[in-house]
C-alpha positions in Angstrom: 0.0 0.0 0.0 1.3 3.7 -0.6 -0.4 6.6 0.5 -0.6 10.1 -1.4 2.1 12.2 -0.9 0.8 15.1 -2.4 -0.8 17.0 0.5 -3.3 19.4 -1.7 -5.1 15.9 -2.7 -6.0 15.0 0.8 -8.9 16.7 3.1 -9.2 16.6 6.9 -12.5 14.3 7.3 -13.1 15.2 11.4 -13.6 11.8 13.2 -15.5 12.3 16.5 -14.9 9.3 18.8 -17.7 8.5 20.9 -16.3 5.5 22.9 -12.6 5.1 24.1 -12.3 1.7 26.3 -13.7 -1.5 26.6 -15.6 -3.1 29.6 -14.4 -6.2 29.1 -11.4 -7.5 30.8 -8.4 -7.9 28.8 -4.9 -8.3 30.0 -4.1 -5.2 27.8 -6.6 -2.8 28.8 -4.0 -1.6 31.4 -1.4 -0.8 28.5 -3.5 0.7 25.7 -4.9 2.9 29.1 -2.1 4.6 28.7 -1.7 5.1 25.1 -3.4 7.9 23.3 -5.1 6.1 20.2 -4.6 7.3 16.5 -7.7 8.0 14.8 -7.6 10.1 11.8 -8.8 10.0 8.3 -8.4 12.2 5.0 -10.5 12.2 1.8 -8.1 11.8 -1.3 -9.9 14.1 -3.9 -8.0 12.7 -6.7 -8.3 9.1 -6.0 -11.9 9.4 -4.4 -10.6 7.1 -1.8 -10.5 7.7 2.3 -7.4 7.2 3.9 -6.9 5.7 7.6 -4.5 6.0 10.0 -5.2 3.8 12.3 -3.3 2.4 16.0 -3.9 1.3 19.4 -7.3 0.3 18.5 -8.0 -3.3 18.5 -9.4 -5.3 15.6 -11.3 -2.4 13.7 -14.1 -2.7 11.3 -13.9 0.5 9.0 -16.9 1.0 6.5 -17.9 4.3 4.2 -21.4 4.8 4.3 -23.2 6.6 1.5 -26.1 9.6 2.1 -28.5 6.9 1.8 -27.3 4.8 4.5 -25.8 1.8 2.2 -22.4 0.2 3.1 -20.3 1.0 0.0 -16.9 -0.5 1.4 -15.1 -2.0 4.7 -12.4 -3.3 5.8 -11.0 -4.9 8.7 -7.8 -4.0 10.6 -5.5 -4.7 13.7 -4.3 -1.9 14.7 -1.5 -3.3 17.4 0.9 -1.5 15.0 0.1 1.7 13.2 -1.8 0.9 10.0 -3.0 2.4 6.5 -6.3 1.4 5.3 -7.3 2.8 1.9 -11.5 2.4 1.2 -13.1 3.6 -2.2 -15.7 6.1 -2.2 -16.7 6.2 -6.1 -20.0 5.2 -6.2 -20.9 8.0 -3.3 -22.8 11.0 -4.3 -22.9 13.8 -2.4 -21.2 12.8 0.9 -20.3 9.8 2.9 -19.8 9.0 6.5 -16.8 6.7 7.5 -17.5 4.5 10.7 -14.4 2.7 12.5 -15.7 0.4 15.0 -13.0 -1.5 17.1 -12.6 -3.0 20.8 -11.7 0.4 22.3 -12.8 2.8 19.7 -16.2 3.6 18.4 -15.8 7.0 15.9 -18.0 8.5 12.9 -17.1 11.3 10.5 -18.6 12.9 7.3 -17.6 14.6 4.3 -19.2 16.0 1.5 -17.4 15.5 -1.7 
């Protein structure tokens, strides 16, 4: 995978992050407590593609949802390292919402295109 470069191309998609732990018990709840999680996304304009940046987060399940509520692609990530996850956003019209949905993390964001 290689991500743009060119910095013009890409566009700030602001994630909101609703949820930031898990209630269940897990050996590693103690360490990622400590950690500051990596949430961010950016809208390619040239590829019409959303970029993730993604860490410290569990297994995620990413998915970019069209203005009419249907799942147009997903993914699914662990995130123990830093990761790049690239989802296609072609057949949106309008706007799309990206959804990242992991065992610590529950975030939404929107952009118009």
């Amino acid at each position: 995978y290689s991500y743009s470069t060119h910095i013009d191309e890409l566009k700030n998609i602001p994630i909101k992050i609703f949820k930031t732990h898990n209630s269940v018990n897990d050996s590693r709840n103690d360490e990622r407590s400590m950690v500051i999680p990596l949430v961010e996304a950016y809208y390619d304009t040239q590829r019409n593609e959303v970029e993730c940046h993604l860490a410290d987060i569990g297994t995620a399940h990413i998915y970019i949802v069209d203005i009419r509520g249907a799942v147009v692609d997903e993914k699914t990530v662990e995130t123990d390292i830093p990761v790049y996850v690239t989802l296609t956003t072609t057949s949106c019209v309008g706007g799309f919402y990206i959804v990242i949905d992991s065992d610590y993390v529950y975030a939404e964001g929107y952009s118009s295109l």
